[in-house]
C-alpha positions as CSV (number, residue, x, y, z in Angstrom):
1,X,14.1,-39.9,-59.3
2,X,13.8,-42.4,-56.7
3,X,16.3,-43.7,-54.6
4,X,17.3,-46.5,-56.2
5,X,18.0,-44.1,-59.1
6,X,20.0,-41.7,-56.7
7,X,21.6,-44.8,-55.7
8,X,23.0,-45.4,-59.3
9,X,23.9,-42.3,-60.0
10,X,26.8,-42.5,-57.2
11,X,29.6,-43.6,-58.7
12,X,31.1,-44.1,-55.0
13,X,28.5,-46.8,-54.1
14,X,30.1,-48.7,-56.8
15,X,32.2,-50.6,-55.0
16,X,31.7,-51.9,-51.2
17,X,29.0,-50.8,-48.8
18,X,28.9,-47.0,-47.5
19,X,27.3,-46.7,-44.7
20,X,29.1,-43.4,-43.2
21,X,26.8,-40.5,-44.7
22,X,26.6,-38.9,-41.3
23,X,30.2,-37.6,-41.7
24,X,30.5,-37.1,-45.6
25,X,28.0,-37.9,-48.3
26,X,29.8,-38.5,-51.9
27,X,27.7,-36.6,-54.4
28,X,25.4,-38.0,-57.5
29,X,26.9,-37.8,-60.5
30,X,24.1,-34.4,-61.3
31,X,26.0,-32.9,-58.1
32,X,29.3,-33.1,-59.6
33,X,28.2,-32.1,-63.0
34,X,26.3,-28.6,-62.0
35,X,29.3,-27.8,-59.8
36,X,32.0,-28.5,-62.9
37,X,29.5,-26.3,-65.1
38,X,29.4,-23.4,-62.4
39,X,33.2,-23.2,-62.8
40,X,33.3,-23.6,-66.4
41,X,30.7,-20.9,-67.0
42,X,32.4,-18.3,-64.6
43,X,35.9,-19.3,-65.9
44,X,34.9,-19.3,-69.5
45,X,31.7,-17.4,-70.1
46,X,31.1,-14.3,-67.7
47,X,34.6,-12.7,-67.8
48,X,33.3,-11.1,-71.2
49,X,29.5,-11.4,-70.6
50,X,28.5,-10.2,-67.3
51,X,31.4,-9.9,-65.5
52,X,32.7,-11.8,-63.1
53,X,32.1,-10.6,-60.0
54,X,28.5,-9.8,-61.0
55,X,28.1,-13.2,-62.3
56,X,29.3,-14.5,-58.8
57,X,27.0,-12.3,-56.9
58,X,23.9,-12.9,-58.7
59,X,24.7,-17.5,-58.0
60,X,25.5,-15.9,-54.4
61,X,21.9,-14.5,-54.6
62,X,20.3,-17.8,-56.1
63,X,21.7,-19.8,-53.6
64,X,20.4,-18.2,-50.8
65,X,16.8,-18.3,-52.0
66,X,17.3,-22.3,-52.5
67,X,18.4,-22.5,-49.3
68,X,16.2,-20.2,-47.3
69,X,13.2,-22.4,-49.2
70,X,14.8,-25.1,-47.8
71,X,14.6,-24.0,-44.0
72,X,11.7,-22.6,-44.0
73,X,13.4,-18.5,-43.9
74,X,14.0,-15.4,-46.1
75,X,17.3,-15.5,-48.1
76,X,17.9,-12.6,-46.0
77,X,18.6,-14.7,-43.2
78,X,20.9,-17.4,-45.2
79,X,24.6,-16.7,-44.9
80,X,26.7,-19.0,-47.3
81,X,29.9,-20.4,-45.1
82,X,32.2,-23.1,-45.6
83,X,31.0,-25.5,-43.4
84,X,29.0,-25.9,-40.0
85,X,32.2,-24.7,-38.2
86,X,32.2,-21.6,-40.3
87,X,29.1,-20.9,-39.4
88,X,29.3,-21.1,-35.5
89,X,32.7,-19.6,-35.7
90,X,31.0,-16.5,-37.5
91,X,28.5,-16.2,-34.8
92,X,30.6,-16.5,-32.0
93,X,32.8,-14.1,-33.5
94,X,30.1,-11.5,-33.6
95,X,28.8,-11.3,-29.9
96,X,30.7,-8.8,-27.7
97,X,32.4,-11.1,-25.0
98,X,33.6,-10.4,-21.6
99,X,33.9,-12.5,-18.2
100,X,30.6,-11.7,-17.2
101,X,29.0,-14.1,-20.0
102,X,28.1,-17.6,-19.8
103,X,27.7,-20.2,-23.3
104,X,25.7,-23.0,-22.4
105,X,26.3,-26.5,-24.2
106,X,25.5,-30.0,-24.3
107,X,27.8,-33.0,-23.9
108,X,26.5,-34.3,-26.8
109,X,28.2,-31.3,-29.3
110,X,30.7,-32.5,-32.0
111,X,34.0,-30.5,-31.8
112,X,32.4,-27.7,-33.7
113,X,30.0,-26.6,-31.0
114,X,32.9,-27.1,-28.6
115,X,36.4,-25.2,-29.5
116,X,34.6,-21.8,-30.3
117,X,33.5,-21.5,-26.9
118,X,36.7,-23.4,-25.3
119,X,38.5,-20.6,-27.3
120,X,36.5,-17.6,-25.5
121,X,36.6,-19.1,-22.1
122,X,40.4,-19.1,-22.4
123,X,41.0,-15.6,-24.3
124,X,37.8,-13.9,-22.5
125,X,36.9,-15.4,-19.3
126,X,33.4,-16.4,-20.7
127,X,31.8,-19.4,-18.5
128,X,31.3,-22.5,-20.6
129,X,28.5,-24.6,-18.4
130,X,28.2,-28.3,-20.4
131,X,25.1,-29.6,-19.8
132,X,24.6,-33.2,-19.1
133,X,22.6,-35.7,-20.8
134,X,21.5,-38.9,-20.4
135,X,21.8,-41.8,-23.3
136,X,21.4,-38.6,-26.0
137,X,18.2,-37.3,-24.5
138,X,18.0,-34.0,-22.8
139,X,15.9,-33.0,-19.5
140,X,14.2,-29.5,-20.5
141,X,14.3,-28.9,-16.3
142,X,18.2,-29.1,-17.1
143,X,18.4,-26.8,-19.7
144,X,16.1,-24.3,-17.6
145,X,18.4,-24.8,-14.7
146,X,21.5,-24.3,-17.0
147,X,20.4,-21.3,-18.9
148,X,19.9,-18.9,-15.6
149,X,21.4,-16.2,-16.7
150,X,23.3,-17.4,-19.6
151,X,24.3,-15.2,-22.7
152,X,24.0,-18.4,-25.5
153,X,23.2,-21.8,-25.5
154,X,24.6,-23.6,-28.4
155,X,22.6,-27.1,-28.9
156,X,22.6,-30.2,-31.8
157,X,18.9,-30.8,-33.3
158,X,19.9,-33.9,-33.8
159,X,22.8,-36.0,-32.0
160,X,25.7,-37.2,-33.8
161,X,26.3,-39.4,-30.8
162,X,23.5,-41.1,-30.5
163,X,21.1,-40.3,-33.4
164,X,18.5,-38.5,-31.3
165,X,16.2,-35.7,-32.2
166,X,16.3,-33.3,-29.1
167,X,13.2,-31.1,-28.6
168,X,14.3,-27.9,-30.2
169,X,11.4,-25.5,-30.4
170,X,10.9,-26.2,-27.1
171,X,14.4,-25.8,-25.8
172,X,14.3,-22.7,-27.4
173,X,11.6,-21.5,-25.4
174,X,13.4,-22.3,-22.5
175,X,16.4,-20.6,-23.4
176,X,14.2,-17.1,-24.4
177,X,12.6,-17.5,-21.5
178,X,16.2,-17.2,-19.4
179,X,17.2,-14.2,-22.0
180,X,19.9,-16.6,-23.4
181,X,20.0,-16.7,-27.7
182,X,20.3,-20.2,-29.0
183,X,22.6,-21.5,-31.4
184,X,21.4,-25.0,-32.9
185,X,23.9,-27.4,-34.9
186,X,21.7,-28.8,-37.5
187,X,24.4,-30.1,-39.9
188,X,22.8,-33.9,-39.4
189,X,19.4,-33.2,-40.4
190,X,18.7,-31.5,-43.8
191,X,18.7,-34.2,-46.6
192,X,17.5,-36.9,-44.1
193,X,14.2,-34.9,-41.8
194,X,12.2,-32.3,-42.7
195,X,14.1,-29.0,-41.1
196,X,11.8,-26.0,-40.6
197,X,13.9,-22.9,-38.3
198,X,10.3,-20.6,-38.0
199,X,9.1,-24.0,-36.1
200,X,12.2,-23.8,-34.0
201,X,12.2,-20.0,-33.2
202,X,16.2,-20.0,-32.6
203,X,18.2,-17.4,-33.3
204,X,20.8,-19.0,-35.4
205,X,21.1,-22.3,-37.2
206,X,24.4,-23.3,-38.8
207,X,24.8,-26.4,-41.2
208,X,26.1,-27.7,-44.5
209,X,25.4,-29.6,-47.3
210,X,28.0,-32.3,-47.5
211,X,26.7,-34.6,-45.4
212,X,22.8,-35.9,-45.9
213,X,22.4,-33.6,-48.6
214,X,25.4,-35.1,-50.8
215,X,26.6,-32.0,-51.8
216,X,30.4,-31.1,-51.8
217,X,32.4,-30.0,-49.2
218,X,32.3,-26.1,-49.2
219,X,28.8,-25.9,-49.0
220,X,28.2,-24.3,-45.6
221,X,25.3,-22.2,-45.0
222,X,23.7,-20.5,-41.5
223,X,20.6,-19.2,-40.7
224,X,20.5,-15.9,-38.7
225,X,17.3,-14.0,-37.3
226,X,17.4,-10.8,-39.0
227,X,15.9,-9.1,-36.0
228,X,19.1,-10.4,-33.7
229,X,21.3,-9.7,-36.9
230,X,20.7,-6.0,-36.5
231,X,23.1,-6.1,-33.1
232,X,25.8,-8.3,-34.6
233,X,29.1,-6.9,-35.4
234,X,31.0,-10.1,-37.3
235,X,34.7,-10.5,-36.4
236,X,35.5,-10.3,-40.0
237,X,34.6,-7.5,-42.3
238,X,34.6,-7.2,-46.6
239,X,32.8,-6.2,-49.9
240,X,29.7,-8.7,-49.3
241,X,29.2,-8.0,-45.5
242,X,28.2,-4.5,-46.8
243,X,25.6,-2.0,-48.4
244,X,28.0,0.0,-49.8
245,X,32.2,-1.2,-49.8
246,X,33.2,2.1,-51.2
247,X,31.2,4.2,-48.7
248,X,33.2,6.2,-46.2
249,X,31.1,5.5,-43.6
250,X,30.3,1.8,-44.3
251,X,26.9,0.2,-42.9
252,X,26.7,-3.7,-42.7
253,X,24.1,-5.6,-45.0
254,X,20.9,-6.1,-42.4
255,X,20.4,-9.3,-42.5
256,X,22.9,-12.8,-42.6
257,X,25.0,-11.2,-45.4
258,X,27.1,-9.4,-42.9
259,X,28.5,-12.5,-42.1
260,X,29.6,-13.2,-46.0
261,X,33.1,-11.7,-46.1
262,X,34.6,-11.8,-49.7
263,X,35.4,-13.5,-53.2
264,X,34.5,-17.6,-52.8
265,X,34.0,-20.2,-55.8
266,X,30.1,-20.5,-56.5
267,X,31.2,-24.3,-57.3
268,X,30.4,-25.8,-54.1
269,X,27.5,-24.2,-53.4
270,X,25.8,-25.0,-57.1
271,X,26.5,-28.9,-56.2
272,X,24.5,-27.7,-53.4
273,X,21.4,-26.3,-55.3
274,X,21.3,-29.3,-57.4
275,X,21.6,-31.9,-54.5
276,X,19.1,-29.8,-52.7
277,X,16.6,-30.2,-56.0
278,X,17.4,-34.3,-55.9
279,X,15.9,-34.1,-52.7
280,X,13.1,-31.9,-53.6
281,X,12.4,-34.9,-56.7
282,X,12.4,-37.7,-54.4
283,X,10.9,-36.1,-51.3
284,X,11.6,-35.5,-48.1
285,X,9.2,-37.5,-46.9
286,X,10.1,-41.0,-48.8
287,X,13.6,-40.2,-48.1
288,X,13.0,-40.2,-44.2
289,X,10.7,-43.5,-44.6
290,X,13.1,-45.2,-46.3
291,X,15.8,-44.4,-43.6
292,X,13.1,-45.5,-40.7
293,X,12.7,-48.9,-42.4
294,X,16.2,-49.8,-42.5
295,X,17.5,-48.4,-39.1
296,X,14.9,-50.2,-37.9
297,X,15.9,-53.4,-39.9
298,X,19.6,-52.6,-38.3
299,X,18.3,-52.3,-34.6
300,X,16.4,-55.7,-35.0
301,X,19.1,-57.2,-35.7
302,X,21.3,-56.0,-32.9
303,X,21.4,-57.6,-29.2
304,X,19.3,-54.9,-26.7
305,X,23.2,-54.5,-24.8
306,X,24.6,-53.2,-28.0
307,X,22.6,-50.6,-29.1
308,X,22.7,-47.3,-27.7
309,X,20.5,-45.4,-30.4
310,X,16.8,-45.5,-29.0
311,X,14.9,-48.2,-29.8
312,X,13.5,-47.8,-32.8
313,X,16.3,-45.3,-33.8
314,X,15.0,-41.5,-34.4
315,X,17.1,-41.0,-37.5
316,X,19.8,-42.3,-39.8
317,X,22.4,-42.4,-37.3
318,X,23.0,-45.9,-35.2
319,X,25.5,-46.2,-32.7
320,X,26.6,-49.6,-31.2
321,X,28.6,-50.5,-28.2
322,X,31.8,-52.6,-29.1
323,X,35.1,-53.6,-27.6
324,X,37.1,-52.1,-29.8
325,X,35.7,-49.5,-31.9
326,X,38.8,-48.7,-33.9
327,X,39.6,-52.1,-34.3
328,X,36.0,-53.1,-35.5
329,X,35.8,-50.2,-38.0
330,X,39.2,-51.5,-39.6
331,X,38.0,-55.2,-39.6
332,X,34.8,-53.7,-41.3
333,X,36.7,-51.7,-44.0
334,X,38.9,-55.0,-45.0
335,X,35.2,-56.3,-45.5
336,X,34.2,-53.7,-48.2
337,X,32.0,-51.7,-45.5
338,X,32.8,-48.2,-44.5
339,X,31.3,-46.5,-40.7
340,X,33.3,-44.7,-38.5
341,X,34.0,-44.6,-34.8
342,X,33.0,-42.3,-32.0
343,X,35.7,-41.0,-28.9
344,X,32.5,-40.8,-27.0
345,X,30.5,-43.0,-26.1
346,X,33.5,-45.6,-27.2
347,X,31.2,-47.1,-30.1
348,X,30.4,-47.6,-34.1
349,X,28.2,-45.4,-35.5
350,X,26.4,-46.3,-38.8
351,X,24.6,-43.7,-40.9
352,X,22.1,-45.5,-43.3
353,X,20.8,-43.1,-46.1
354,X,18.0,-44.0,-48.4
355,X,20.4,-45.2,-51.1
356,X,21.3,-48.1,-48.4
357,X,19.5,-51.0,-49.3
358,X,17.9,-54.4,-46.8
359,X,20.9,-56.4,-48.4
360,X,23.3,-53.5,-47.0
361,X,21.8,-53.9,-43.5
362,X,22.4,-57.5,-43.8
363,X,25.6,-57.6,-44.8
364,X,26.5,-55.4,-42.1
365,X,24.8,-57.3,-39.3
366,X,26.7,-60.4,-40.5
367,X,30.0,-58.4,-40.4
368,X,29.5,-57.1,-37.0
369,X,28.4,-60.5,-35.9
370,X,31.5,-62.1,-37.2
371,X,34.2,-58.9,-36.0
């Protein structure tokens, strides 16, 4: 499959231009398909075959490995969630807080790397210390300064305000260095960069599937260090957190399983194995060319005052300064092109995928010119 192919196979594209894939990616047709069947065979099949609950855990077991192979880890260290916000939410429910910790985080964090720690400052006296940025860049000086004595810093790998890959491995290093663990937001980069979490060293890595990877929503998954695992206790407790449910004296599963709770659909998360293989078909690698040459195609055409992406963007996302960024979006919409807007900075971002096309670019530039 290439991505003209991919493109085809999406019935969504149909009609009008999408250029919004950094909030939700509609699936191929493939995606759709092995998630229906998923249902169908549990539903139909493994109540008198297998069983099923044992039918469920062994597609719980599969999809880990996919995953894991994905990042770069074990499937012991791949927890399947709902979403990104599952996942932080999981973590943050599993550290031991009191008013003598401190969460470090970027301005740059969408709402999910916000609330949780909004949440234990106002229940737990935790210190939340927001780190400032400049333009969607970070100043590893800043994050040193910041992470004196801090418990967890929770960082984006790459911006969903401005696009920007920040430099995680060695943020990480900075944060070990000052005894801090380091959450990283990666939900905007698998399906569009390569992702590999042994090159970034951090302790946990949450994302999901429904955005670059175009698999459905539901198809959360985090990454957690089975060495920091070991001192975890997760807020919530069930059947697949441990070895043994019916032991008396219950020990949680060693590695990221002891965030997995209880019974959940294997639908979502077998669109997500097969939208992981499209990408594994096409490659990673011609996917993220293919993005470079249109953003870059979208940034020509855009006045230097307007853009506040870098210049030549570092991924798929493209924001761009306008009066009205509600307004614009709407105007755009009535056009036949879907983006969305940003509360901060006041702007229109556009998320190009591979399946965008030059004439897409084009059309857009002409829309933007005209609204």
């Amino acid at each position: 499959m290439d991505p003209t192919e991919l493109r085809e196979a999406i019935p969504a594209l149909d009609d009008g231009i999408y250029c919004n894939w950094g909030a939700g990616g509609p699936s191929p047709r493939r995606v759709v398909e092995a998630a229906e069947s998923a249902l169908e065979h549990h539903e139909y099949a493994s109540p008198t075959e297998t069983g099923m609950y044992p039918a469920a855990f062994d597609f719980y077991e599969e999809a880990r490995a996919v995953v894991a192979d994905l990042l770069g880890a074990a499937p012991a260290e791949i927890a399947l969630t709902e979403s990104t916000t599952d996942g932080i939410n999981r973590v943050a429910g599993a550290i031991d807080w009191d008013e003598d910790d401190v969460v470090v985080r970027t301005d740059l964090e969408h709402p999910a790397g916000v609330l949780p720690w909004q949440r234990l400052e106002r229940e737990h006296g935790v210190e939340v210390r927001v780190l400032e940025t400049d333009r969607g860049t970070v100043d590893l000086d800043d994050v040193k300064a910041a992470a004196d004595d801090a418990t967890l810093l929770c960082v984006s790998s790459l911006t969903w305000t401005h696009g920007t890959r920040l430099p995680i491995a060695e943020i990480v290093d900075v944060a070990h260095d000052a005894g801090a663990m380091v959450l990283v937001d990666a939900v905007q980069g698998p399906g569009q960069i390569p992702v590999d979490v042994g090159e970034w060293n951090a302790d946990f890595v949450a994302a999901s599937g429904h955005k670059w990877l175009l698999a459905p929503f539901g198809s959360g998954f985090c990454y957690v260090d089975e060495d920091v695992a070991a001192d975890l206790t997760p807020a919530a407790i069930g059947y697949r957190s441990v070895v043994d449910a019916n032991a008396g004296d219950f020990r949680y599963e060693p590695g990221a399983r002891r965030f997995e709770v209880g019974t959940t659909s294997p639908v979502a998360h077998a669109g997500l194995m097969e939208a992981i293989d499209i990408v594994e078909e096409i490659g990673i690698g011609t996917i993220a060319g293919r993005i470079d040459a249109l953003t870059n195609r979208l940034a020509d055409g855009l006045p230097e005052d307007r853009l506040l992406s870098p210049r030549p963007p570092e991924s798929g996302l493209v924001t761009i300064a306008v009066d009205d960024p509600e307004a614009i979006v709407e105007r755009l919409a009535d056009g036949g092109i879907v983006v969305r807007s940003l509360p901060d900075p006041a702007a229109v971002r556009v998320s190009l995928h591979a399946v965008n096309t030059r004439a897409d670019v084009d059309a857009l530039l002409e829309a933007l010119r005209a609204a």
